[in-house]
N, C-alpha and C positions, 0 to 999 in steps of 0.2 A: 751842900749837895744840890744840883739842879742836874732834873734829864727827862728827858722827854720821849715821848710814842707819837709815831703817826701810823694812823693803817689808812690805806685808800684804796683804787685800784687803778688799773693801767688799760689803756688799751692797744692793744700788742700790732704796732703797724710793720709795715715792711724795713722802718727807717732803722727801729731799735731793734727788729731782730740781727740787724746788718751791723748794730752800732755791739751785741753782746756777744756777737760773733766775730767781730773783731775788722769786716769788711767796711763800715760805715765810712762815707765820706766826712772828711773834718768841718766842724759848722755845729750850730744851734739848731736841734731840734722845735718846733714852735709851742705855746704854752698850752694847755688844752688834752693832752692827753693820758696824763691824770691830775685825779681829785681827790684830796684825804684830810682828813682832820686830826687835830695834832693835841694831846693832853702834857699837862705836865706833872710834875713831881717834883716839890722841893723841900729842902730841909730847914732855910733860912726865914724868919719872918719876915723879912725885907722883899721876899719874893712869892710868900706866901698865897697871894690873890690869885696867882697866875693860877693855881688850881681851880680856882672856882670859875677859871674863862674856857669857851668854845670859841677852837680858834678853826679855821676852814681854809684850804690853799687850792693851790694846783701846780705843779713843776714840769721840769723839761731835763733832756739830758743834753750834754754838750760832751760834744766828741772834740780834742785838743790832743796833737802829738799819740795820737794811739792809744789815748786812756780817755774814758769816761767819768763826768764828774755831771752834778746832778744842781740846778739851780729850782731854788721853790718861792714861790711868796706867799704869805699867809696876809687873813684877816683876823680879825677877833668878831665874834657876831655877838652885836650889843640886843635888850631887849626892846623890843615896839614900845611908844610912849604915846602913842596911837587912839584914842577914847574908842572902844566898839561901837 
């Protein structure tokens, strides 16, 4: 088993109300207008760590043929190694 959460939020422009209403022009929304952080959940020890990472993104939607589909990129945030 592997699955994952992300909660973030959105900021609601003119492009994606046009793009959930179904009027959006075809094209890539740009990256930036949301940000969320993403947990996981697994059952496998092979994949086990992934629990103990904070991973941080930001996505976009892409409008193609009259449907919407959503690309995202994450990171993992490692800790500072930094002396105070």
């Amino acid at each position: 088993m592997l699955s994952f959460k992300y909660h973030g939020t959105y900021h609601l422009t003119e492009a994606m109300k046009q793009a959930f209403s179904g009027t959006a022009e075809e094209g890539k929304m740009p990256f930036g207008q949301s940000t969320m952080y993403l947990t996981f959940e697994v059952g496998s020890g092979k994949y086990k760590e992934l629990e103990n990472c904070t991973f941080v993104g930001n996505g976009r939607f892409i409008v193609e043929d009259g449907k919407i589909s959503v690309e995202s990129r994450w990171s993992v945030v490692v800790p500072s190694t930094a002396s105070d």
